[in-house]
C-alpha positions in Angstrom: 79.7 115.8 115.2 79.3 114.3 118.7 82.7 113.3 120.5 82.0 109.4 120.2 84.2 107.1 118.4 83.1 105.4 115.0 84.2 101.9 115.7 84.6 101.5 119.9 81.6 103.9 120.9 84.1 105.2 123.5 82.6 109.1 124.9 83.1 111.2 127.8 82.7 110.5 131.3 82.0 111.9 134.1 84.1 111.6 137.6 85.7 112.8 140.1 89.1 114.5 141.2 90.3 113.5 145.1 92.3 116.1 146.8 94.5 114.2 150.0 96.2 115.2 152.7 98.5 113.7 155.4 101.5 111.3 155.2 101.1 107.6 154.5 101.4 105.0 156.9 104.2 103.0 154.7 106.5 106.3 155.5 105.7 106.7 158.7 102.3 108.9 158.9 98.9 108.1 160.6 97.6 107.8 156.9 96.2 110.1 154.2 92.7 111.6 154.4 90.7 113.1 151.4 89.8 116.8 151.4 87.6 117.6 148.9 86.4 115.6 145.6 86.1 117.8 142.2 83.6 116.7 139.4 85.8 116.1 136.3 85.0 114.7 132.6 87.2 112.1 131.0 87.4 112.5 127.3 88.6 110.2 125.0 91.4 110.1 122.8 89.9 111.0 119.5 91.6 111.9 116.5 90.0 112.7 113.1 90.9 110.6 110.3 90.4 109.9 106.5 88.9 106.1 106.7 87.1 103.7 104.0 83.4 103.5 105.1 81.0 101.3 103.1 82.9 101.6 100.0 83.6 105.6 100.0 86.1 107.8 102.0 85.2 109.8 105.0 86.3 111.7 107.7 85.4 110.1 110.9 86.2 110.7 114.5 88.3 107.7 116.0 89.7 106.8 119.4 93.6 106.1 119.3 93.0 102.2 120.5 90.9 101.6 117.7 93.9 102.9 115.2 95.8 100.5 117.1 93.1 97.7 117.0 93.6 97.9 112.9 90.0 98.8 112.8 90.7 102.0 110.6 91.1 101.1 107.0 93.1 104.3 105.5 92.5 105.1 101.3 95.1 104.2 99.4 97.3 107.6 98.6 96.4 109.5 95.1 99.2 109.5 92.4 98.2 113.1 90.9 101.0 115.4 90.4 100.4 118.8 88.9 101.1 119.1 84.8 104.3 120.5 83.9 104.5 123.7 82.8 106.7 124.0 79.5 109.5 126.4 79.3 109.0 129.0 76.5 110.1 128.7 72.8 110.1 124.9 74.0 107.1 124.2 71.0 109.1 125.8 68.1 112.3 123.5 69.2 111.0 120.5 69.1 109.0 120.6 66.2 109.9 122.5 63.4 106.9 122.6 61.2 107.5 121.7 57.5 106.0 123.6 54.7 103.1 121.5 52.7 103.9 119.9 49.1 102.6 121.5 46.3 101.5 118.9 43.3 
């Protein structure tokens, strides 16, 4: 799954890292220089979610703004609880069985 959101279209980009030196003129200095600029990748925020999509549930990748937007539309949460499992002797307690008329 490629790192791209679902709704935004947000993905990583490339840039670059600045490395300075010297003291800035506001303080005091002669100003600050750059030494060296590093390639770098910005990546987005993406979380993986649990979202409606045309009708069925999916898990989709999403950036964080568009969970804020309200773009994400989350499936309602399931009711299912296990069965409970009956304590023994519980069936001959509560109901006796009676013996069948003879005519």
């Amino acid at each position: 799954m490629p790192r791209v959101c679902y709704f935004t279209g947000k993905k990583t980009r490339s840039g670059r890292k600045l490395a300075h030196r010297g003291k800035p003129k506001y303080l005091g200095g002669v100003g600050v220089k750059i030494t060296g600029k590093t390639k770098r990748k910005f990546k987005p925020n993406l979380q993986t979610v649990r979202a409606v999509v045309d009708g069925g549930i999916k898990r989709i990748k999403v950036s964080a703004k568009a969970i804020r937007m309200g773009l994400v539309t989350k499936p309602p949460k399931r009711n299912w609880k296990p069965p409970q499992a009956e304590p023994e002797g519980a069936d001959e307690q509560a109901a006796p069985e009676q013996p069948a008329e003879q005519e």
